[in-house]
C-alpha positions in Angstrom: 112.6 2.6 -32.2 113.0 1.4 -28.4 113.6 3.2 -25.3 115.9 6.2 -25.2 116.2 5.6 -21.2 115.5 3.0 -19.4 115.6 2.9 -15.0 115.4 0.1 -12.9 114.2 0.8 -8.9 113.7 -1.7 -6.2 110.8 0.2 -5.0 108.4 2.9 -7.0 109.4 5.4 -4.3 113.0 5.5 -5.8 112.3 6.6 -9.7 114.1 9.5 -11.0 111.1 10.8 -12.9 107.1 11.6 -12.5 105.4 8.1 -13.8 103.6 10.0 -16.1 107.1 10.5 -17.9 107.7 7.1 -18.4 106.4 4.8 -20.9 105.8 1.3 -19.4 106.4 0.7 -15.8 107.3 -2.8 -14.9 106.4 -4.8 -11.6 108.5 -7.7 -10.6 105.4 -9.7 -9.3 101.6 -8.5 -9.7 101.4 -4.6 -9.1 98.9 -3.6 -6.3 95.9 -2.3 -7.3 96.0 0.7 -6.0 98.7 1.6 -7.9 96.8 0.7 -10.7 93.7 2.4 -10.4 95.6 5.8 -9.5 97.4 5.4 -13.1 95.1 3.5 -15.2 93.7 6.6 -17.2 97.4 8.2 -18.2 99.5 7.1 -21.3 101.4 4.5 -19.0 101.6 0.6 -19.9 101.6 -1.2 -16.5 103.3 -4.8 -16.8 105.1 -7.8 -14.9 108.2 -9.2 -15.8 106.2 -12.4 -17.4 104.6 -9.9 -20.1 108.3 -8.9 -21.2 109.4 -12.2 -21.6 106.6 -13.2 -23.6 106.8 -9.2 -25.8 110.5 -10.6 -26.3 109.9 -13.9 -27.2 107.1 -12.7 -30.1 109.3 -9.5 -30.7 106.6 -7.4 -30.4 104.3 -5.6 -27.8 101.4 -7.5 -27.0 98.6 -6.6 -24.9 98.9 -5.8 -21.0 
């Protein structure tokens, strides 16, 4: 029903797990893109903070 963990890094080079093990990774401010292109084809969600606010607000997930 929600997350079972959930980790918060200042930088991507600090994460406890392989990003293929998390669900949604979250970006303060736009992510660069070529972070996005080397993880646009896995099972990951890529976000910013404003998409959160807005999946809270409707209580649901809404597109990326």
């Amino acid at each position: 029903m929600g997350p079972t963990r959930v980790e918060v890094v200042h930088d991507i080079k600090h994460k406890s797990l392989d990003i293929s093990d998390y669900d949604i990774i979250i970006w303060n401010n736009t992510p660069p893109a070529t972070f996005v292109k080397a993880h646009s084809r896995s099972d990951v969600i890529i976000a910013t903070v404003p998409w959160v606010k807005e999946c809270l607000l409707t209580g649901t997930l809404l597109e990326v």
